[in-house]
C-alpha positions as CSV (number, residue, x, y, z in Angstrom):
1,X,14.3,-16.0,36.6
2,X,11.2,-13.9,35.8
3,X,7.9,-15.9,35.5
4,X,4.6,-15.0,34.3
5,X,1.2,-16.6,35.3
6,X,-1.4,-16.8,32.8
7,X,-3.3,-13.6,34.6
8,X,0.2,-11.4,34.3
9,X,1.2,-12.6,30.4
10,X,-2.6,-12.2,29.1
11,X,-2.5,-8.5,30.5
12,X,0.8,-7.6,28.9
13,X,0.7,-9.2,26.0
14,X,-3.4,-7.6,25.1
15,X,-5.1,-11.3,25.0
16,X,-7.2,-13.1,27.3
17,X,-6.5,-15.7,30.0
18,X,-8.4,-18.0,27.9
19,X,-6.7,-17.7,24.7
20,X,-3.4,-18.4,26.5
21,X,-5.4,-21.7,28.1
22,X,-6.6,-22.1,25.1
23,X,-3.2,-22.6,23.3
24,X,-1.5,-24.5,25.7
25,X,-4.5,-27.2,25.4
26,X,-4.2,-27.4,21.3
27,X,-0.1,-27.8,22.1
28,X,0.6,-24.2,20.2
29,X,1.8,-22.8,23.7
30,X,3.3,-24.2,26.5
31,X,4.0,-22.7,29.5
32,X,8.1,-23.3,31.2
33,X,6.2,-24.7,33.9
34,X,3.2,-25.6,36.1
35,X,3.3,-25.3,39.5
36,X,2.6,-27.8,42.3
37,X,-0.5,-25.1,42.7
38,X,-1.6,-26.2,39.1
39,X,-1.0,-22.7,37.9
40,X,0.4,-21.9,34.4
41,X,4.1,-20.0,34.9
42,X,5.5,-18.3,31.5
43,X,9.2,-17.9,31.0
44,X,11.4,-16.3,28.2
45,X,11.2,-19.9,26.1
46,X,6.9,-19.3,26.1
47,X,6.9,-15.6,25.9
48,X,9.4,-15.6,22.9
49,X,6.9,-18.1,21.4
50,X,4.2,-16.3,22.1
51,X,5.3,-13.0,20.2
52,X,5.4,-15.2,17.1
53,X,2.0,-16.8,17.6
54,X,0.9,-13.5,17.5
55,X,2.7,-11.8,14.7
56,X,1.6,-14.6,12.7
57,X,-2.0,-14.4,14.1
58,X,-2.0,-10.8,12.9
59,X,-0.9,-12.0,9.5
60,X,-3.7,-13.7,9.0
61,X,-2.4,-17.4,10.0
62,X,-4.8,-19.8,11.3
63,X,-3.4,-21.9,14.3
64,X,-3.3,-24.8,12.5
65,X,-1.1,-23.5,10.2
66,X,0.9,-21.1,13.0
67,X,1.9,-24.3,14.6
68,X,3.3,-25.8,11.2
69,X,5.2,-22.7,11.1
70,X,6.6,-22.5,14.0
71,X,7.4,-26.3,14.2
72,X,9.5,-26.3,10.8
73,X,11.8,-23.6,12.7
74,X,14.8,-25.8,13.9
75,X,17.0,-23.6,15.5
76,X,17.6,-20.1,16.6
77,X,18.8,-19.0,12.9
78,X,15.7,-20.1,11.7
79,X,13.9,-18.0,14.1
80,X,16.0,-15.2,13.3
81,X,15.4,-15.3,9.9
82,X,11.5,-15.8,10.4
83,X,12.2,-12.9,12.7
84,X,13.9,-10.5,10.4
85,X,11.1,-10.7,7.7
86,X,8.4,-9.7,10.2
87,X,10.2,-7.0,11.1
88,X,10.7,-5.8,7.6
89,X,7.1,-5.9,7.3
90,X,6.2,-4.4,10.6
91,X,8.4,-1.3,9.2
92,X,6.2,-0.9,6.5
93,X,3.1,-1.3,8.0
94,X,3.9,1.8,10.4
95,X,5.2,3.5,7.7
96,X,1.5,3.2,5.9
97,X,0.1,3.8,9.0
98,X,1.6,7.1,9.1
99,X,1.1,8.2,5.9
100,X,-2.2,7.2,7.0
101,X,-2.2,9.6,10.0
102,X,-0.3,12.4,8.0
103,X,-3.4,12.3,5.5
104,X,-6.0,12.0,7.7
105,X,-4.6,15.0,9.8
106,X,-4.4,17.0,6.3
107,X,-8.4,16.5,5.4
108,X,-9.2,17.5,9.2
109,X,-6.8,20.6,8.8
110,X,-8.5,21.9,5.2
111,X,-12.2,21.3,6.2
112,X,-11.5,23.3,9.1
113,X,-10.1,26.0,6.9
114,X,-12.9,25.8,4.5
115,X,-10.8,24.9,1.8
116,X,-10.8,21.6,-0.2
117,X,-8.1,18.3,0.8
118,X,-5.4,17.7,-1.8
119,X,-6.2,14.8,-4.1
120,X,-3.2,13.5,-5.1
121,X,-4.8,11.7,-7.9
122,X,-2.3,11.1,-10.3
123,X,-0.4,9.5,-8.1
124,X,-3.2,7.2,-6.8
125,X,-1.7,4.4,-9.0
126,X,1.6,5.0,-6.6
127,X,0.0,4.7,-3.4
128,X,-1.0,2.7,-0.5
129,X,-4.5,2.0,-2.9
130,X,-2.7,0.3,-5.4
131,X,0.5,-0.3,-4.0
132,X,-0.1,-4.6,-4.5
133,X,-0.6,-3.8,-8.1
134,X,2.5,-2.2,-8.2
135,X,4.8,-4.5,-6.5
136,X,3.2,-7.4,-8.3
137,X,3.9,-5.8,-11.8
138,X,7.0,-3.5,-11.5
139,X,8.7,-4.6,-7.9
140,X,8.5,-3.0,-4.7
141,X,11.5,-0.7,-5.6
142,X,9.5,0.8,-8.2
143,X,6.6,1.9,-5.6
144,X,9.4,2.9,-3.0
145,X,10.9,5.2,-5.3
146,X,8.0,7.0,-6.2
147,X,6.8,7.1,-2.6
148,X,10.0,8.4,-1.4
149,X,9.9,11.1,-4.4
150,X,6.9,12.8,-3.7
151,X,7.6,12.4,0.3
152,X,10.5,14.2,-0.3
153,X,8.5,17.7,-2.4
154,X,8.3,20.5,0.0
155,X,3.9,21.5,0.7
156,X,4.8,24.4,-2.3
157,X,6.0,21.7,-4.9
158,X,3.2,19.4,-4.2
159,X,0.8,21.5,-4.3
160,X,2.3,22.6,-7.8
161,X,2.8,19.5,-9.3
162,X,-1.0,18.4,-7.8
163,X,-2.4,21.8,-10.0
164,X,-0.2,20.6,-12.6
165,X,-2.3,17.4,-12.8
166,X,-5.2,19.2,-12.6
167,X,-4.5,20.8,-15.9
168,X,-3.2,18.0,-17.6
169,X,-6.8,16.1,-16.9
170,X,-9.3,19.0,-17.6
171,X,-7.3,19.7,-20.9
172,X,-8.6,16.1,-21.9
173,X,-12.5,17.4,-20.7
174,X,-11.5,20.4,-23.5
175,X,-10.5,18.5,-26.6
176,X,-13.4,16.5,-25.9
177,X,-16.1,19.4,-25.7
178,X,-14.8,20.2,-28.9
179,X,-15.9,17.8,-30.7
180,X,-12.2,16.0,-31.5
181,X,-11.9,12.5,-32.0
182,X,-9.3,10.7,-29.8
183,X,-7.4,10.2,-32.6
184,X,-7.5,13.5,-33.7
185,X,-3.7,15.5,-33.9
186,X,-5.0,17.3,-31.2
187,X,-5.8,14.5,-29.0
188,X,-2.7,12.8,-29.9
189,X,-0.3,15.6,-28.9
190,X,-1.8,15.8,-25.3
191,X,-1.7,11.9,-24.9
192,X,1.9,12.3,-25.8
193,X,2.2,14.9,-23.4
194,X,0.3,12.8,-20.9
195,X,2.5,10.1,-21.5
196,X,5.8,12.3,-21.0
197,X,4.4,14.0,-17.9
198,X,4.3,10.1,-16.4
199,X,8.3,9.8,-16.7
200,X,8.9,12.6,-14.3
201,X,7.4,10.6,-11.6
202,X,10.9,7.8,-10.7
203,X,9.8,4.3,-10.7
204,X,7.3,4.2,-13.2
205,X,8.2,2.3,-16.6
206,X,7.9,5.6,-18.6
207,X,10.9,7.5,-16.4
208,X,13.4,3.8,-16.4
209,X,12.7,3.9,-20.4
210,X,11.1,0.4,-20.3
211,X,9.0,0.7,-23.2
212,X,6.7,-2.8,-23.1
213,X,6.3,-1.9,-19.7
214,X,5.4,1.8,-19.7
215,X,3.2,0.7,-22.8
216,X,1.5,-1.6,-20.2
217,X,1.7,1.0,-17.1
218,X,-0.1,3.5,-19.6
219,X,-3.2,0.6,-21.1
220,X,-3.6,0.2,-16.7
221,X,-3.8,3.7,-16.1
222,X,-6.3,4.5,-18.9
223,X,-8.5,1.5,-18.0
224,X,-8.2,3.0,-14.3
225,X,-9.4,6.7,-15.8
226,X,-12.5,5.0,-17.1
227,X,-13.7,2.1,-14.1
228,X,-12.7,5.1,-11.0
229,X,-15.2,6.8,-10.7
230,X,-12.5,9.4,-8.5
231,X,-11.1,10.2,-11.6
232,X,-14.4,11.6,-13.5
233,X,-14.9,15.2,-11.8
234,X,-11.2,15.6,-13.2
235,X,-11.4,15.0,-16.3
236,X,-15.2,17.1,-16.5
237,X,-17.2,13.7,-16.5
238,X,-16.6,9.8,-17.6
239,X,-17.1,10.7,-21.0
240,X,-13.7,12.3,-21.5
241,X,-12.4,10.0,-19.2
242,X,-13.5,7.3,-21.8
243,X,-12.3,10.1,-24.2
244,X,-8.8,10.2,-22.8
245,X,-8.6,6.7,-21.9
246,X,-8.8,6.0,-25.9
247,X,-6.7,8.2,-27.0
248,X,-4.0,6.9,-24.6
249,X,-4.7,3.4,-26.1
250,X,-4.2,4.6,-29.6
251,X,-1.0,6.5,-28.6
252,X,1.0,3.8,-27.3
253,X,-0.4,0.7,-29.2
254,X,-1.6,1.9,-32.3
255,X,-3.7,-0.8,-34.6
């Protein structure tokens, strides 16, 4: 049987000698055995143990509360189960961490051409930045569709539908250099075009024709327009953002 000591588990699992002393003395960790030597030895019982000490550390467990975790799992289903959700969210955490990467390695590439790093902006309420939000209010099938939908556009059709955005918000920056109120025909036409440009994008409210909730997805967005300061230099400055964002308002809940 393979045994560990604490000098050989602290090195391979990335923690210190002391942490693993540490746990044993609070009872979060015991070793399979101690020596006649006094030494600490770590079998497959503590090192299975110890990987969920630490996933649960990494989520943001105290001890305290690892230990009351770990101690209401009775049997090996139980640990399974406990298991299997990790794991789920392990998947998506390299999965963010890639698109991560992937955008990171973008901005490097286009500053070393001399050219400018996609924005991606309408889509920001789609994304890793809000992607809580999203889950909270329309379920995380609704943010995996989208994400797997623009994932799945070759470089050409992003880069289409991200000029296509472009146009969308600088048209707002036009009707409102010209004087028009958001409520004017003019204004109202582009916020229904606004609107129907939203239920192309799968997931959102607006493309599963869920009216009270695309009505709320398009009251979030506008508010978003007017306190993200991102979105300004799109729109030509935060007063047609403001100008935009009330003419969405009137659109889809008129007084």
């Amino acid at each position: 049987m393979v045994e560990w000591t604490v000098q050989q588990l602290a090195q391979r699992a990335g923690i210190s000698g002391r942490t693993l002393r540490h746990y044993h003395q609070i009872g979060l960790l015991h070793p399979d055995r101690i020596g006649a030597n006094g030494y600490r030895y770590y079998g497959q019982t503590a090192v299975a143990r110890l990987q969920r000490i630490l996933l649960l550390r990494d989520a943001g467990l105290p001890l305290n509360e690892i230990a009351a975790v770990l101690d209401s799992e009775h049997d090996q289903a139980d640990e399974v189960a406990a298991l299997e959700t990790h794991l789920v969210q392990l998947r998506r955490d390299r999965e963010a961490l890639d698109r991560r990467i992937a955008s990171v390695e973008h901005t490097i590439a286009m500053r070393r051409q001399g050219r400018r790093p996609r924005m991606d902006m309408l889509l920001e309420g789609f994304n890793d930045r809000y992607e809580a939000e999203v889950v909270s209010r329309w379920g995380q099938e609704a943010f995996d569709v989208s994400h797997r939908w623009w994932h799945a556009k070759t470089l050409t059709q992003q880069q289409q539908f991200e000029a296509d955005a472009e146009q969308l918000l600088a048209r707002w920056g036009e009707l409102h250099a010209a004087g028009l109120g958001p409520s004017s025909p003019e204004a109202q036409a582009h916020a229904a075009a606004h609107v129907a440009w939203f239920a192309q994008v799968p997931g959102t409210p607006t493309c599963a024709d869920d009216p009270t909730n695309a009505t709320a997805m398009v009251l979030g967005v506008a508010d978003l327009y007017v306190t993200d300061p991102d979105f300004h230099p799109a729109f030509g400055g935060p007063e047609a953002a403001e100008f935009a964002a009330r003419a969405l308002r009137i659109h889809v809940s008129p007084a």
